[in-house]
C-alpha positions as CSV (number, residue, x, y, z in Angstrom):
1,X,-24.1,-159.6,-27.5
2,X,-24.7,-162.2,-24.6
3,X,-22.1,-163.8,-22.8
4,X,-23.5,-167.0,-20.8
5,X,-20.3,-168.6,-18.4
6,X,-22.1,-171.4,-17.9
7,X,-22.0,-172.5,-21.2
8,X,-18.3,-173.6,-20.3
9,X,-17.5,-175.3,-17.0
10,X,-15.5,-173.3,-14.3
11,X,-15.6,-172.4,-11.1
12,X,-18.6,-169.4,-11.7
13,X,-20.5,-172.5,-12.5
14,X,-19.6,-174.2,-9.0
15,X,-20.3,-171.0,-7.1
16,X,-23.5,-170.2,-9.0
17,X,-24.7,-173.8,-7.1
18,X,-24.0,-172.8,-3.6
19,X,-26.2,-169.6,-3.9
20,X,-28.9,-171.1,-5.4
21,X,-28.6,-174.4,-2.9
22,X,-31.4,-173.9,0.1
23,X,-29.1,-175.2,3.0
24,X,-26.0,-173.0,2.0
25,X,-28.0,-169.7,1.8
26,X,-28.6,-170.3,5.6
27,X,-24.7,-169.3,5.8
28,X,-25.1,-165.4,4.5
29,X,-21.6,-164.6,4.6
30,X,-21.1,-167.6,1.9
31,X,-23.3,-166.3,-0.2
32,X,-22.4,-162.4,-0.1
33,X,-18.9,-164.0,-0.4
34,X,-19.7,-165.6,-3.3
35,X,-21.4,-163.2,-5.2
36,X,-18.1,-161.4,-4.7
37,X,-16.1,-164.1,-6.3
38,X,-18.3,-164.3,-9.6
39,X,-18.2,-160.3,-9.7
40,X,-14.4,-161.0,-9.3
41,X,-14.5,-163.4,-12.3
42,X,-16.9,-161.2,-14.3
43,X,-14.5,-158.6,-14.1
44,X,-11.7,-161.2,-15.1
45,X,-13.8,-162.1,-18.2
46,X,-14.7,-158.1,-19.3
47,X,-10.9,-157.2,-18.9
48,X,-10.5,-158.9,-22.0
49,X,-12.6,-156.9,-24.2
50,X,-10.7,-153.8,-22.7
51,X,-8.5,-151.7,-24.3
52,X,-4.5,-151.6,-23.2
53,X,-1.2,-150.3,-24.1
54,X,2.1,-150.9,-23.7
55,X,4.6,-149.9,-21.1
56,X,8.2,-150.0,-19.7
57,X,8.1,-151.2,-16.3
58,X,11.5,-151.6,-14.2
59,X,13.0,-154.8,-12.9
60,X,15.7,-155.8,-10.6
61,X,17.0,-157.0,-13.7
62,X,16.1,-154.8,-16.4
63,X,13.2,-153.5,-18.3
64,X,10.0,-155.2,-19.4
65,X,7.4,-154.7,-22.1
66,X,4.0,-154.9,-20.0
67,X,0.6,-153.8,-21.2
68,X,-1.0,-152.4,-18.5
69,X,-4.9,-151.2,-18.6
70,X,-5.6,-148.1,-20.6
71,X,-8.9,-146.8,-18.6
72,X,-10.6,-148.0,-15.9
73,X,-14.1,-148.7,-16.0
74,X,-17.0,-146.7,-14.0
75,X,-18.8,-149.4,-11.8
76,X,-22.0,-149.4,-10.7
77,X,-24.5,-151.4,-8.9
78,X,-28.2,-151.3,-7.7
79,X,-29.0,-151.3,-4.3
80,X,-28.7,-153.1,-1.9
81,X,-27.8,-156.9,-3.2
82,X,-25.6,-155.3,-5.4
83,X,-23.2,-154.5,-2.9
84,X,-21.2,-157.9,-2.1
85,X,-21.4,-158.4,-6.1
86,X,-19.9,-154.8,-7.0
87,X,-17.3,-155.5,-4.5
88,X,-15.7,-158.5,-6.6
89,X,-15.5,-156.0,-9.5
90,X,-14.1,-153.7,-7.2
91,X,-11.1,-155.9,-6.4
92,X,-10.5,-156.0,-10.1
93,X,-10.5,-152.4,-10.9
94,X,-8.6,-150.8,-8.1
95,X,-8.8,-147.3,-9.7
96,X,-12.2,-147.5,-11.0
97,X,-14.8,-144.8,-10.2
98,X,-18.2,-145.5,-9.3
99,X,-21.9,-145.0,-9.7
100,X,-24.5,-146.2,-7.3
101,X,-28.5,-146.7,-7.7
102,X,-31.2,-146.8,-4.9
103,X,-34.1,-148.7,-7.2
104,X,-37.2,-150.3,-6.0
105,X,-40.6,-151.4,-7.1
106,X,-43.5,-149.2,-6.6
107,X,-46.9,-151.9,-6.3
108,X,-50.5,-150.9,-7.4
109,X,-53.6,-152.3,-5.9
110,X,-53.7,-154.6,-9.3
111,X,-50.9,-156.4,-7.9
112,X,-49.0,-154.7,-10.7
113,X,-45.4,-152.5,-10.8
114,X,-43.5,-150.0,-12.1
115,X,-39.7,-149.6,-11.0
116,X,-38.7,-146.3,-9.2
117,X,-35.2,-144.6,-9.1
118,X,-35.1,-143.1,-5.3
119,X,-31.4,-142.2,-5.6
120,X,-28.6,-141.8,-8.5
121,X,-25.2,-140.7,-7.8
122,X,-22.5,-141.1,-10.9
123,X,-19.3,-139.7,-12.1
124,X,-19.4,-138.3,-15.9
125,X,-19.8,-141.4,-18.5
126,X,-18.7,-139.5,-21.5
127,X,-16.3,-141.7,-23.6
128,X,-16.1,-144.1,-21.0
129,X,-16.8,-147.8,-20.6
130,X,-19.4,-149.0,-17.8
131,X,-20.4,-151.6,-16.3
132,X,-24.0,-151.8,-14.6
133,X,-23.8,-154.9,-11.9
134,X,-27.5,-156.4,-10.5
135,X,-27.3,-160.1,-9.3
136,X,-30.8,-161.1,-10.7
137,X,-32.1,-159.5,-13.8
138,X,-35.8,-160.3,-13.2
139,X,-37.9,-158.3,-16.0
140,X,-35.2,-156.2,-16.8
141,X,-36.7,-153.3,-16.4
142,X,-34.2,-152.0,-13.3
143,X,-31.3,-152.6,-15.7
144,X,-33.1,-150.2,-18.4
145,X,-34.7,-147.3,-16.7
146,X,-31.2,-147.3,-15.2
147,X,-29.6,-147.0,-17.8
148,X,-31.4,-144.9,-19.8
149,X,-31.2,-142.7,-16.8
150,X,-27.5,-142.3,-16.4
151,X,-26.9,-142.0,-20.1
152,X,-29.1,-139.3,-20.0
153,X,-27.8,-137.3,-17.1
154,X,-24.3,-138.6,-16.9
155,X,-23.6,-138.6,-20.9
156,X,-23.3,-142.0,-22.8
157,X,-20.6,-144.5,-22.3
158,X,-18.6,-145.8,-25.1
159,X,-18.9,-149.7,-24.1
160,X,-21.1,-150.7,-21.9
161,X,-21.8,-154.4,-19.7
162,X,-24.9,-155.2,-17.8
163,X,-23.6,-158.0,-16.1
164,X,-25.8,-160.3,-13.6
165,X,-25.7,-164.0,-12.2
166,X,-28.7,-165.1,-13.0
167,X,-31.5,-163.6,-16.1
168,X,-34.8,-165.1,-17.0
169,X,-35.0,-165.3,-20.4
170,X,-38.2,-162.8,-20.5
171,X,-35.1,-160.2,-19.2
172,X,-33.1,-160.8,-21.9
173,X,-35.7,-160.7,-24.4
174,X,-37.0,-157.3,-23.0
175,X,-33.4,-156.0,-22.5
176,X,-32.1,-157.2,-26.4
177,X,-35.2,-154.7,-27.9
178,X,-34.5,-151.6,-25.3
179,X,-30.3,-151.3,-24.6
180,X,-27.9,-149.2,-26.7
181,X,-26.2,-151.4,-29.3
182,X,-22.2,-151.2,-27.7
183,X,-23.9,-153.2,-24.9
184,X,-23.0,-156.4,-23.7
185,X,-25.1,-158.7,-21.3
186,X,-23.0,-161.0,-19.3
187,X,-24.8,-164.2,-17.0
188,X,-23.6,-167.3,-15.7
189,X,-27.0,-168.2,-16.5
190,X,-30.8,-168.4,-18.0
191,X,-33.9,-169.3,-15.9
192,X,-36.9,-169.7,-18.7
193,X,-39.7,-169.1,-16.3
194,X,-40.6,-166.0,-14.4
195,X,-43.1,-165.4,-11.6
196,X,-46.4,-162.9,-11.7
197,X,-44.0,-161.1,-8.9
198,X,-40.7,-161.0,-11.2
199,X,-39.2,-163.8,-9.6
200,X,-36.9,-165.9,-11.6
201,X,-37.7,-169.6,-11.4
202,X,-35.6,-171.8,-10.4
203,X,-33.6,-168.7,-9.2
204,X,-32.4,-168.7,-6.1
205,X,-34.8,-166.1,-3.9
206,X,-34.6,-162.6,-3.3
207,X,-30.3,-162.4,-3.1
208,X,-30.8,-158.9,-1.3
209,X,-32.4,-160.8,1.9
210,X,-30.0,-163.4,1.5
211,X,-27.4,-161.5,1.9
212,X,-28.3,-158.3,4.6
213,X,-31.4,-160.3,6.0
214,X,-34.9,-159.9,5.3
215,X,-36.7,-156.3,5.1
216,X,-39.0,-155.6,7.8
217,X,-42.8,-154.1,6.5
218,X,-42.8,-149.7,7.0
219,X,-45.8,-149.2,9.2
């Protein structure tokens, strides 16, 4: 299942403008803060599909019937541009544990890639519903070998959401043949053309420089 929030008009679809606009990225505490926002109103959006049940809470007054959250999810991002986005979930799901990623791509000579997991660290997924947060899903490949990865050594999640801002439509392609079938992709939107690099076009750049600056070359 794909959920695309710019396929109704809110205020993802006005924040989704300012990252992608070329004289607001200058401001990189605007853009990390709104890739927080939409990872606030992702988290808005999957709290629906969550499971609940119903409790007495106390008033002033008297007694009301509330349904309150059965589980929390486990979050978890990729590293680094991840960060300011798995925040917003983060102020969603105030009890939520969470899993973190150090990914990166490995280039050969033939201007080629293959994408590297450097570092993994996740609580047990067993029965549980996660939700894997990357800002750009490029080829899609990061989102899989993730995955695949943590379902593996962390056990396999009831639900899971791979949730992103922007997807080129080769991603979703890739990711719709290669992800579990209790998962759900959430964008605010589809770029149809990709890069040789894996950069989505129009995109909006690389969000990791964007938002911590941009890497420096190892020597």
């Amino acid at each position: 299942m794909i959920k695309v929030l710019q396929s109704e008009n809110s205020l993802a679809c006005d924040f989704l403008a300012e990252l992608r606009d070329v004289n607001i990225q200058q401001d990189s505490l605007r853009f990390r803060k709104n890739l927080e926002r939409l990872g606030s109103i992702f988290a808005y959006e999957i709290s629906k599909t969550l499971k609940y049940k119903q409790e007495e809470i106390v008033t002033p007054l008297g007694v009301a019937q509330c349904n309150r959250l059965l589980n929390e999810p486990v979050l978890c991002t990729i590293l680094r541009a991840g960060l300011p986005f798995y925040a917003g979930f983060l102020n969603f799901f105030d009890h939520a544990q969470s899993a973190f990623i150090s990914a990166y791509r490995k280039h050969e000579k033939d201007g080629s890639f293959d994408i590297q997991l450097d570092y993994v660290s996740s609580p047990d997924l067993t029965g549980k519903t996660l939700i894997l947060a990357d800002p750009m899903l490029a080829s899609g490949k990061s989102a899989e070998l993730s995955l695949r990865y943590l379902c593996k050594n962390f056990g396999k999640p009831t639900d899971i959401h791979i949730v992103s801002i922007i997807a080129s439509a080769e991603g979703i392609s890739f990711l719709k043949k290669n992800i579990p079938r209790n998962a759900t992709i959430w964008v605010v939107a589809i770029d149809q053309e990709m890069t040789a690099q894996s950069y989505i076009v129009p995109g909006l750049g690389d969000a990791g420089d964007l938002a911590f600056g941009v890497k420096g070359e190892d020597n």
